[in-house]
C-alpha positions as CSV (number, residue, x, y, z in Angstrom):
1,X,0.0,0.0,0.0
2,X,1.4,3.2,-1.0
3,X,1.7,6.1,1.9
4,X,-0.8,8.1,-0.6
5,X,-3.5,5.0,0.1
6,X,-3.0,5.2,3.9
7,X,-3.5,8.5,4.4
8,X,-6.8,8.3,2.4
9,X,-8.2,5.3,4.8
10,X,-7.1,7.7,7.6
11,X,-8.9,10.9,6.3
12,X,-11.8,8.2,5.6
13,X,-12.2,6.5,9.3
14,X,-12.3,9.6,10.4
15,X,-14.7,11.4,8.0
16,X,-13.8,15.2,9.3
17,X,-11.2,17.5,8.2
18,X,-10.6,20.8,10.6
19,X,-9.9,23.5,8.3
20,X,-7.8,25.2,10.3
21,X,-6.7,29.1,10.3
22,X,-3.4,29.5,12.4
23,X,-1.8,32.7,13.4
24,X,0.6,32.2,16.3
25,X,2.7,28.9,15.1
26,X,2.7,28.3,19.2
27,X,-0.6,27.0,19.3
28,X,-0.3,24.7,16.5
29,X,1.0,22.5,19.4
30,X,-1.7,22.6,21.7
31,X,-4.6,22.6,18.9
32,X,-3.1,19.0,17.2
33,X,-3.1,17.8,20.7
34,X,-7.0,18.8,21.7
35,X,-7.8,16.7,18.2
36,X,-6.0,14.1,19.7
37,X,-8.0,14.0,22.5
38,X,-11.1,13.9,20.6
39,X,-10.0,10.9,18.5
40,X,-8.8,12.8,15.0
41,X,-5.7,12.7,14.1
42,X,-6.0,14.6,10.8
43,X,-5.5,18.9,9.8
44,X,-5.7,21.1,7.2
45,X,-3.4,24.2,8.2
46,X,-4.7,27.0,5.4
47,X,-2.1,29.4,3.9
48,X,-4.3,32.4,5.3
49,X,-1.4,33.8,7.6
50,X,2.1,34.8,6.9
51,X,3.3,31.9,9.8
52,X,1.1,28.8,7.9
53,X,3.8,26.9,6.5
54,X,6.0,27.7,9.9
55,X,2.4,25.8,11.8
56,X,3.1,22.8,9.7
57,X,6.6,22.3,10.1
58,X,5.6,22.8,14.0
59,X,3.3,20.5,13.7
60,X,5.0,17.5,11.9
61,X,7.8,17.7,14.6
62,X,6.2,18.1,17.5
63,X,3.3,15.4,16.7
64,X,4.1,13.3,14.0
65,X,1.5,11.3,14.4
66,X,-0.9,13.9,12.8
67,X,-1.7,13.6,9.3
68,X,-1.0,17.9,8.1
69,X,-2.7,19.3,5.3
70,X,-2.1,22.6,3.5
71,X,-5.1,24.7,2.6
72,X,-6.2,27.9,0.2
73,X,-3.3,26.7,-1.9
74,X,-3.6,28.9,-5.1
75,X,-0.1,27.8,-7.3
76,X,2.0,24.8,-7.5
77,X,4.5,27.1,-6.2
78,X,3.3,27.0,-3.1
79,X,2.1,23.6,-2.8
80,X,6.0,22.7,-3.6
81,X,6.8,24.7,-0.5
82,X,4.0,22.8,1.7
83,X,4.9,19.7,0.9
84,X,8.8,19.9,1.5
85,X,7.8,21.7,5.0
86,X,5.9,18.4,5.8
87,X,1.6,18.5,4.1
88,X,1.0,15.3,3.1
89,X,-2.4,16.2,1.0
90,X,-3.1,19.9,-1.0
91,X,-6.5,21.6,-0.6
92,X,-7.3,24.3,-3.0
93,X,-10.3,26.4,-3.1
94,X,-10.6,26.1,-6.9
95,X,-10.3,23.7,-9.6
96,X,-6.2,24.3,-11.2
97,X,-4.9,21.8,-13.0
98,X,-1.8,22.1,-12.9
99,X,-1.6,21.6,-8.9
100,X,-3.8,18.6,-9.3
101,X,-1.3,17.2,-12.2
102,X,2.0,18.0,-9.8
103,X,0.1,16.3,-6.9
104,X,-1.3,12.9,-8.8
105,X,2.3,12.7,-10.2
106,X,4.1,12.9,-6.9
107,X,1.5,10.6,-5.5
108,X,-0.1,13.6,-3.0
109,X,-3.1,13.8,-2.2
110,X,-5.0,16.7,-3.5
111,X,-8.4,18.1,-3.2
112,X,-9.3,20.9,-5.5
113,X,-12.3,23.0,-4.9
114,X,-15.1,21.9,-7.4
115,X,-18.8,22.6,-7.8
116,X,-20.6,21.5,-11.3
117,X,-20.1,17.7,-13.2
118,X,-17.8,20.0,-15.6
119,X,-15.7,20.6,-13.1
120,X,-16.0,17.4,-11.1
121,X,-14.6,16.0,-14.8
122,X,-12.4,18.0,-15.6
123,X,-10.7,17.3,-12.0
124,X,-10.8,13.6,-12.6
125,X,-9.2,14.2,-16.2
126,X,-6.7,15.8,-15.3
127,X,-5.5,13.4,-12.3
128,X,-5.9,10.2,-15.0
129,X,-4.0,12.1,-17.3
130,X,-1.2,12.9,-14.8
131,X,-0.9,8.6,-14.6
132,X,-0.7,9.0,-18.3
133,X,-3.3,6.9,-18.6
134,X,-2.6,3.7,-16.7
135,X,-5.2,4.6,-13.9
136,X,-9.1,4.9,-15.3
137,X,-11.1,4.0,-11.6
138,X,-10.9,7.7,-9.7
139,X,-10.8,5.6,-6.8
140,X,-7.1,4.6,-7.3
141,X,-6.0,8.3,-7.7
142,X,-4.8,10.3,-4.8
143,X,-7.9,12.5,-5.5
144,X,-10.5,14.4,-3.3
145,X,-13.2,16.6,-4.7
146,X,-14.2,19.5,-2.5
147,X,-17.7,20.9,-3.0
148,X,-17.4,24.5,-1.6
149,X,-19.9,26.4,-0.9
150,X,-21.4,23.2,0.0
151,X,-24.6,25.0,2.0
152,X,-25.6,27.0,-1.7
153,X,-26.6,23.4,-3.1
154,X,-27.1,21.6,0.6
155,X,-26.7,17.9,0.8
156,X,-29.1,17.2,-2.4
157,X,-26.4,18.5,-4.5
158,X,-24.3,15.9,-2.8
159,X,-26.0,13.3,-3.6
160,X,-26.9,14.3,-7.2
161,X,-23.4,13.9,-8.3
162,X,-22.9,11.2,-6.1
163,X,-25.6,9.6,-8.6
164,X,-23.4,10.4,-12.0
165,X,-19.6,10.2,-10.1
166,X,-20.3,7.1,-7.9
167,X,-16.6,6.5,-7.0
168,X,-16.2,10.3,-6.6
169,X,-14.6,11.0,-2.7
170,X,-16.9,14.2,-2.2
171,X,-15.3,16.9,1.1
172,X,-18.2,19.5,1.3
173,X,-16.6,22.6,3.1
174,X,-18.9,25.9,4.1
175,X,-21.7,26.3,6.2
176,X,-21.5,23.1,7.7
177,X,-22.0,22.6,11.5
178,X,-23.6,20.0,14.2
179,X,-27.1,20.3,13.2
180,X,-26.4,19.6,9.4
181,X,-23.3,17.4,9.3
182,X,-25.4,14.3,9.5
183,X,-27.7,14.9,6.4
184,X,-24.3,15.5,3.9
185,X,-23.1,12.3,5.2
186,X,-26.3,10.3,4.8
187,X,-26.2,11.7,1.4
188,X,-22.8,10.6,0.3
189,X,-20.4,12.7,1.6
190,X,-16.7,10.9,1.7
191,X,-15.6,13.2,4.4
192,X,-16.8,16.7,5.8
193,X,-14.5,19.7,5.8
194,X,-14.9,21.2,9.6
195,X,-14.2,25.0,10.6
196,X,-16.7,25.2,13.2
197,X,-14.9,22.8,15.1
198,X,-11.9,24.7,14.9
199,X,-13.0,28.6,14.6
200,X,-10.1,31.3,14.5
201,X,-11.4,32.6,17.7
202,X,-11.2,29.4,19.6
203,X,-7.7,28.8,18.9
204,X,-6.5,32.6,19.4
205,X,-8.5,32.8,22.7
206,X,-6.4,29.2,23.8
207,X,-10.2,27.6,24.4
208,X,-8.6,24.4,23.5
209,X,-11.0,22.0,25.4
210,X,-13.8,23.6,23.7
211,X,-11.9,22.6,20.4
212,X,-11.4,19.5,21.8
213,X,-15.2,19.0,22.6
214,X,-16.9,20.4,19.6
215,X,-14.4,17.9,17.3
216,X,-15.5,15.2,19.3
217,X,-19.3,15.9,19.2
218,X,-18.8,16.0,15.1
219,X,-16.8,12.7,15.0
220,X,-20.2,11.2,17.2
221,X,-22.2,12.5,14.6
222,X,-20.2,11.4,11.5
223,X,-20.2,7.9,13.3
224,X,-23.4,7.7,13.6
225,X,-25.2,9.0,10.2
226,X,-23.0,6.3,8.6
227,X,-24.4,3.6,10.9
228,X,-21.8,2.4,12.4
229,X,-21.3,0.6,15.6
């Protein structure tokens, strides 16, 4: 099993990425450590703040066993830099092409921002192309799709291209929170994309427990809409 494959069963156990907004690198610490405690062992750091890609190194020293993410990455550029500091999956908010190409090709993870079939497509071309061909079942590619705004289209655009991209991993980001997390899961959601778990005033304010608590109510939630034991 290649690393690419393990860290995809991981994200999917799991079902919840915290999309995560870090300002002060010195609570990148404590934050990995109140998922921890909730039972997720997964980040997304996003490249909102000047100190981002300083969180990440941070965080892959200090707790290795965290699975870091980079986030709002807009250029290959950048998701070069990410991934030398330690991300081991790219999230963009948009569909590029040429990030999901570098990615596929270096066996990263990436999850581009999508919204329409075109785009859901063209995402999916463009990672098959990048294994020039030798890979036609999307769910063999290091690929996530994430549907953002996912509140514009709610859970019943979910599970309409569910319907036409069965083996599509779907991440709906935006809007999401405890009361709706179980209806985009019953409707096919792969995994959710979580920033009221995580909230940039929670972390500045150091109200890690409540971090801590919030990520552990989703995982319930997530556990549950799926029907599992």
């Amino acid at each position: 099993m290649k690393p690419f494959e393990q860290d995809l069963k991981r994200i999917e156990e799991k079902g919840l990425i915290p999309v995560v907004i870090i300002e002060d690198p010195e609570k990148a610490v404590p934050l990995g450590k109140a998922f921890l405690k909730a039972g997720l062992d997964v980040i997304e750091i996003t490249m909102r703040t000047q100190r981002a890609m300083e969180a990440i190194k941070v965080l892959r020293e200090k707790l290795p066993e965290m699975l870091v993410g980079a986030g709002t990455v807009f250029s290959v550029q950048i998701a070069q830099e990410a991934i030398k500091t330690g991300a081991r999956f790219i999230v963009s908010p948009h569909l590029d092409e040429e990030i999901v190409t570098y990615c596929v090709k270096n066996d990263i993870i990436v999850c581009p921002g999508i919204y329409t079939p075109t785009e859901v497509n063209r995402a999916i071309q463009a990672a098959v192309k990048a294994k020039e061909g030798k890979v036609t079942n999307v769910g063999d590619l290091p690929l996530l799709l994430k549907i953002f705004p996912a509140t514009s289209g709610g859970p019943e655009h979910i599970k309409a291209l569910k319907a036409v991209f069965p083996n599509a991993r779907f991440i709906p980001l935006g809007g999401i929170n405890a009361k709706n997390l179980a209806d985009f899961i019953k409707a096919g959601a792969w995994a959710i994309g979580g920033t009221w778990i995580c909230k940039k005033e929670l972390i500045n304010s150091g109200e890690m427990e409540k971090i801590s608590e919030l990520t552990a109510e989703a995982l319930k939630i997530i556990k549950e809409a799926r029907g599992s034991p």
